[in-house]
N, C-alpha and C positions, 0 to 999 in steps of 0.2 A: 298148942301154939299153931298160928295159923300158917307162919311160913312168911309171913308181910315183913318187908324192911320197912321202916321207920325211923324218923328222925332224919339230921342233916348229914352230907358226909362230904368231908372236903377234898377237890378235883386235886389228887397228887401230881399228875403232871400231864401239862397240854404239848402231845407228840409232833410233830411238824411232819404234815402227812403229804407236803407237797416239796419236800425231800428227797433224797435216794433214800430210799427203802431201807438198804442195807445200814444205815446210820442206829437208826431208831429200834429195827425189827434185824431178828435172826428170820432170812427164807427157810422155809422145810426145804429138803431135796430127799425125797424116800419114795416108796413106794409103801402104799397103806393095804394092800395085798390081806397081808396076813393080822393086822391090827385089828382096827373096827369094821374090815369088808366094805369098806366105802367107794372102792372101785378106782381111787383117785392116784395117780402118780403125781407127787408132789414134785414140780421140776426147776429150778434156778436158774433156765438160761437166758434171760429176759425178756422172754414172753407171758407170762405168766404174773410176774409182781411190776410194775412200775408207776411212773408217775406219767399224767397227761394233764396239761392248763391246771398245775400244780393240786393236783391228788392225787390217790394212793389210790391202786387202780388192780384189783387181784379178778383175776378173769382163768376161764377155761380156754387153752390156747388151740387144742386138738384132739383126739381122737386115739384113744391107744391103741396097740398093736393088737388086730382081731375085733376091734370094736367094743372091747368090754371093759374098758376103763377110758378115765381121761386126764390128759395131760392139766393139771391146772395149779393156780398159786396158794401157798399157804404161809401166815407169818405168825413170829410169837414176838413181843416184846422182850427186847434186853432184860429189861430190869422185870422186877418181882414184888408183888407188893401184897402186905398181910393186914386183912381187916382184923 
């Protein structure tokens, strides 16, 4: 097998990305430290995730503490869905 999807697959649902965030998406708020080593503190204070001229807007807001990480946005969708 080659790994190629194929065929059709029907759009389950069109998210409103020019919403509050918090509607649609759970914000992470963690520190990814000790997970994948990604360096990232995931932070909810509204820096990080928002909307601007209505989109969905996930940005690196600053600089962590020591300079070895960075403050930025991470979202996951509410819902869950199974091909």
């Amino acid at each position: 097998r080659s790994g190629l999807l194929q065929g059709r697959f029907l759009l389950k649902k069109r998210y409103d990305l020019g919403g509050s965030p918090e509607v649609e998406f759970d914000i992470a708020e963690y520190s990814d430290e000790n997970l994948t080593h990604s360096c990232s503190n995931y932070t909810n204070d509204g820096s990080t995730v928002f909307t601007r001229d209505g989109k969905l807007v996930l940005r690196v807001a600053s600089e962590g503490t020591g300079g070895k990480s960075l403050q930025s946005g991470r979202i996951r969708s509410k819902e869950s869905y199974r091909y």
